[in-house]
C-alpha positions, 0 to 999 in steps of 0.5 A: 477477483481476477488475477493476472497471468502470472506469465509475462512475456521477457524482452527475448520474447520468451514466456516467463514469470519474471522477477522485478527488483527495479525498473528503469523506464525512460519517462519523465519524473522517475522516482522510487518508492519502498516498493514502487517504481513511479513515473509520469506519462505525458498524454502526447507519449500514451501509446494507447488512449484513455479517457478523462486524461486530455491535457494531463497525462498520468502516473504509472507505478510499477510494482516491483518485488521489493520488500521493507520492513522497519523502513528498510528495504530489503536486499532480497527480492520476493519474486511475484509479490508486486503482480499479487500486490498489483491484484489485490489493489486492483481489486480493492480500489475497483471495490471501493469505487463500485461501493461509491465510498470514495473515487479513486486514482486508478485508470487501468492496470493495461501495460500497453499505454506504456510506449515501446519507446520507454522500454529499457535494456533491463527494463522490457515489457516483461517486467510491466506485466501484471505490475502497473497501475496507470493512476491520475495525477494527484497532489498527495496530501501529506498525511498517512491515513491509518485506521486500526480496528485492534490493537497491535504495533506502535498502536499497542506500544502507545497505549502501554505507554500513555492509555492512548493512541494518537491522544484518542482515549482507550478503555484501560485493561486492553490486550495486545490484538483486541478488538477497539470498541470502534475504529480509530483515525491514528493519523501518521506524518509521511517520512521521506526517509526513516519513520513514520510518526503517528501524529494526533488529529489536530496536529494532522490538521496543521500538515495541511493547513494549505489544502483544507486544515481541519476540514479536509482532515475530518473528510480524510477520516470519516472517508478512511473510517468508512472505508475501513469498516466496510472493507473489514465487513466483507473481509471477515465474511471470507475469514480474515480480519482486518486489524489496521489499514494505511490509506493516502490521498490526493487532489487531482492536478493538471499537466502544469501541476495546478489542483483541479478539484479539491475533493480527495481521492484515494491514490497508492495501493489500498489494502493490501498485506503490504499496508495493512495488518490481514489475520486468519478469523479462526486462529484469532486470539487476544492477548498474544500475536496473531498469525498472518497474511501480511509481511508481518512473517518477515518482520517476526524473522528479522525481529529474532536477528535484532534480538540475537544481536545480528541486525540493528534495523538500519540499511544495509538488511540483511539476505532473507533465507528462501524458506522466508521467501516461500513463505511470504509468498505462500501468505499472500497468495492465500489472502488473494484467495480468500479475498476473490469472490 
């Protein structure tokens, strides 16, 4: 996997990594997410051409180095980490295309189809560099996509509680991290704010019942299952296990908004240590916590505030302390290592 120069060039003209906690571009629809800044490119304001794009324009996600964790964001960026989500997406959403699993959102991760015009006083080119993803238009289907291979999370507390997850039935005496019998479609409601909701499939089915029902539900999951598998597969040959994994996706549109094509495609980021559960293959243990690649380091630290009574999990996060920084970054940074070819 290549990764992108970590060097970018700042709106003085002076060669810098820099850090990206928001962007303000002047384009059309901005809004934003957990961790990116999106925005629409229409097709007559591309500053350089792409194909397969006439009369529809496209989507241009800005990675930023914003982290949450229990759906909040956090007020301490994590300088770098959205050129290494930005890498490692990039890489697996090209994987999973070349594999033919699936087609994908992504058209190019090039900066310069962004016009100068859209740069901004607090936001110039520096900041785009090795963060944007320039992606088809979609309609995005309004489920959460999650596939979980081990048990861990609120797949653990599910089944503690009920001997299921998502009402998929579990053998009894699991351990906390082991390994299912197979993988598992737990699918989830899409919150704009707070919690997402692991729902079960036929429920699923309901959220879309306007784009397909349960028929494009049965496609999401056989789609997300294979993808998973697969992914899991070449992952474990470079020592990571993927645990569980969260994928969206969409049907692309037009210009006006209208869908073209009623065969998903995978849109957003995909797996990467933001959406998925990434574990050293020879530290693994059931029956207790695993070490990390993922922000799962962040959230241990801010679960030992919530224990100590110093956070309560809602807005305003509290400041991460540099060492949880460094080691956030230290964690991805090993990942996108061990994932390279």
């Amino acid at each position: 996997m290549k990764t992108p120069s970590t060097d970018s060039i700042s709106p003085t003209g002076d060669q810098a990594p820099l850090t990206s906690f928001e962007t303000a571009l002047t384009l059309p629809n901005p809004r934003k997410g957990k961790v990116r800044d999106i925005y629409t490119i229409p097709e007559h304001m591309m500053q350089s051409g792409t194909e397969g794009l006439a009369g529809s324009g496209a989507l241009v996600m800005i990675a930023s180095d914003r982290i949450s964790a229990f759906d909040v964001v956090l007020p301490t960026a994590i300088p770098g980490k959205g050129r290494m989500l930005t890498s490692i997406a990039t890489f697996w959403l090209k994987w999973i295309d070349k594999q033919g699993i699936c087609k994908t959102h992504l058209i190019s991760t090039d900066d310069s189809i962004i016009p100068d015009a859209a740069l901004t006083e607090t936001t110039g080119r520096g900041h785009l560099k090795g963060r944007t993803t320039i992606g088809r238009l979609c309609k995005v289907i309004p489920v959460e996509c999650v596939v979980r291979g081990y048990l861990e999370g609120s797949g653990l507390k599910d089944y503690q509680a009920t001997g299921s997850v998502c009402g998929v039935k579990l053998p009894e005496g699991l351990q906390q991290c082991d390994k299912l019998p197979q993988p598992i479609f737990t699918p989830a409601t899409k919150a704009e704010e707070g919690h997402d909701e692991n729902i079960p499939f036929e429920e699923a089915g309901e959220h879309v019942k306007d784009l397909g029902g349960m028929d494009l539900m049965t496609k999401l999951r056989d789609l997300s299952i294979e993808i998973y598998t697969r992914a899991s597969e070449y992952a474990l040959e470079r020592g990571i296990i993927l645990a569980d994994t969260k994928f969206e996706f969409g049907l692309p549109i037009d210009g006006e908004g209208n869908i073209i094509d009623y065969e998903p495609i995978l849109i957003d980021e995909a797996l990467t240590p933001d959406s998925s559960r990434f574990w050293p293959a020879d530290d693994y243990q059931p029956g207790r916590a695993q070490a990390s690649f993922d922000k799962q380091f962040v959230r241990e630290y801010l679960q030992s505030l919530v224990d100590s009574g110093k956070w309560d999990k809602t807005d305003p996060g509290p400041v991460l302390p540099d060492e949880v920084i460094q080691g956030t970054l230290a964690r991805y940074e090993q990942a996108r290592a061990m994932l390279a070819d």
